[in-house]
DOROZA-313784 format. One record per residue (C-alpha): x, y, z; residue number from 1. Coordinates in pm, whole numbers. Each point is the difference from the previous one (the first is absolute). Layout:
N
        x        y        z   torro
        X        Y        Z     NUM
...
This chain:
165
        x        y        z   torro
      675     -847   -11826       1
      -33     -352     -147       2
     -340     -158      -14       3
     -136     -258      254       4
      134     -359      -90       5
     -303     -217     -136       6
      -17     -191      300       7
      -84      328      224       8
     -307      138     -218       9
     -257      -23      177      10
     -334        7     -213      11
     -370       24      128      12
     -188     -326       79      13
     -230     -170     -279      14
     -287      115      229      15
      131      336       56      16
      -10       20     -377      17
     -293     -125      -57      18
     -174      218      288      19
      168      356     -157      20
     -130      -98     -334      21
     -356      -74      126      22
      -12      355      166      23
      158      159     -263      24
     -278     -159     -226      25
     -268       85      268      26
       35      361        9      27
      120       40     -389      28
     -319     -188     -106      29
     -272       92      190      30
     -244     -222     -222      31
      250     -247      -15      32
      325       -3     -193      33
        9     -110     -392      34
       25     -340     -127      35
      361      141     -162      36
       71       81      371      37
       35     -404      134      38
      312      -47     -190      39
      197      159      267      40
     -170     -232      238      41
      300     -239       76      42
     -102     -364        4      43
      -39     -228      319      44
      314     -100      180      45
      205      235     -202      46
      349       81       86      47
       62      361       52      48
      347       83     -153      49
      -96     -236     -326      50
     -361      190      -46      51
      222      325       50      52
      200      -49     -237      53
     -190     -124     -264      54
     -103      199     -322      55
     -326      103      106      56
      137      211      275      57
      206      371      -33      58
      351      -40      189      59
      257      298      -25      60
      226      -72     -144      61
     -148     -154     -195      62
      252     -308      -87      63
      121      -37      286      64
       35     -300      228      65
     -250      -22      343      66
      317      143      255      67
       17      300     -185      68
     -325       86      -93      69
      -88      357      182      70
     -393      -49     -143      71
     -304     -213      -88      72
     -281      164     -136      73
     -392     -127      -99      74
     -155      198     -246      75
     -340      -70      147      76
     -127      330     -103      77
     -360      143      172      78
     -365       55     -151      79
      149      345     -125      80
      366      -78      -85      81
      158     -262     -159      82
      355       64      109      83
      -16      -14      354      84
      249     -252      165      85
       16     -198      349      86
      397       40       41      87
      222     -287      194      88
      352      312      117      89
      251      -71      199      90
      132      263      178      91
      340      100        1      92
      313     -247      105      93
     -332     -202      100      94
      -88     -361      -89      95
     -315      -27       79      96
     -362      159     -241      97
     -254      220      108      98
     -350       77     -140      99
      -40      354     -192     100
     -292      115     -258     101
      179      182     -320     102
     -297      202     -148     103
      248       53     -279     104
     -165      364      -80     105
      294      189       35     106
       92        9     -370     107
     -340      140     -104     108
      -10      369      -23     109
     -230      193     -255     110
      123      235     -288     111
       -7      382      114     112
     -306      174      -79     113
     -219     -364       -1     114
     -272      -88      225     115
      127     -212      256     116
     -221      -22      283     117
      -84     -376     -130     118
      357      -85       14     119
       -5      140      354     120
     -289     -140      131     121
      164     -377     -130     122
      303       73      164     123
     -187      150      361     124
     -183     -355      -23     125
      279     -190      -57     126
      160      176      326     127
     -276      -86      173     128
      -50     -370     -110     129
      408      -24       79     130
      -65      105      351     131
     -271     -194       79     132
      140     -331     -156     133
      328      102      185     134
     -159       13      363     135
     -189     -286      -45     136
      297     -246     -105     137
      170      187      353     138
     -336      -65      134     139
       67     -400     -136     140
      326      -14      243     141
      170      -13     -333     142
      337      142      -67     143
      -10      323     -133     144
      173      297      -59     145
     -185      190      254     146
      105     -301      266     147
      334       -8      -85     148
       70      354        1     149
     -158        8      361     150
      163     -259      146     151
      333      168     -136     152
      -97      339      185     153
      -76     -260      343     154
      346      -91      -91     155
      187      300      -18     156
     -192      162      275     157
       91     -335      223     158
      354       38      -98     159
      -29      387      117     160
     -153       12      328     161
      272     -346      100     162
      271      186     -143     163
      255      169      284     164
      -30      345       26     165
């Protein structure tokens, strides 16, 4: 199936932005986020799609124009982590984003026969950090993946029970 046409995309608000980034940055930096951390702050009055795609954020793929873009991604990192990302999806044959925490973990592993209860531990905190921050941009009314994929079960179900038997 084709991509949406540019016109149908529909990206978050500027506040909805700017509210996921401030939780994100809430629970990632307890004592406050770093000073390297405010460059992902987008300015006052920006617009959305041009802040999107600019070179500070992550798109996939990555040279791609805004109506095909499947991803946006903030490396904001946490106090433990430095590659953790706030990610802008779109679900499939979709236009519009949701809200999703990548702890970006996956790829670590440790050698056979190595200590890795460190490695562990990061990856256990990073699951819980991912949770947290998740439920409290659903908590934010903000669209997420967790919304979306509920109001898709209302949907279905809806569908179901008006469907003849």
């Amino acid at each position: 199936m084709s991509p949406p046409d540019k016109q149908l995309v529909q990206l978050p608000t500027p506040g909805q932005i700017t509210r996921a980034i401030g939780i994100y940055l809430q629970h990632a930096y307890p004592g406050g986020p770093p000073a390297s951390a405010s460059r992902f702050l987008p300015p006052e009055g920006f617009e959305p799609g041009l802040w999107l795609m600019s070179e500070l954020i992550e798109r996939d793929p990555p040279d791609s124009p805004l109506e095909q873009v499947r991803s946006f991604a903030l490396r904001l990192g946490n106090s433990n982590y430095p590659h953790m990302k706030l990610r802008l999806s779109r679900p499939p044959r979709e236009a519009m984003f949701v809200f999703s925490v990548d702890s970006h973990d996956a790829v670590l592993k440790a050698s056979p026969g190595t200590p890795c209860e460190a490695l562990e531990q990061l990856k256990r905190g990073n699951a819980a950090l991912t949770q947290a921050i998740s439920l409290a941009l659903d908590a934010a009314d903000l669209p997420t993946e967790r919304s979306y994929l509920r109001r898709k079960l209302r949907q279905a179900k809806a569908s179901k029970d008006s469907s003849p038997d």
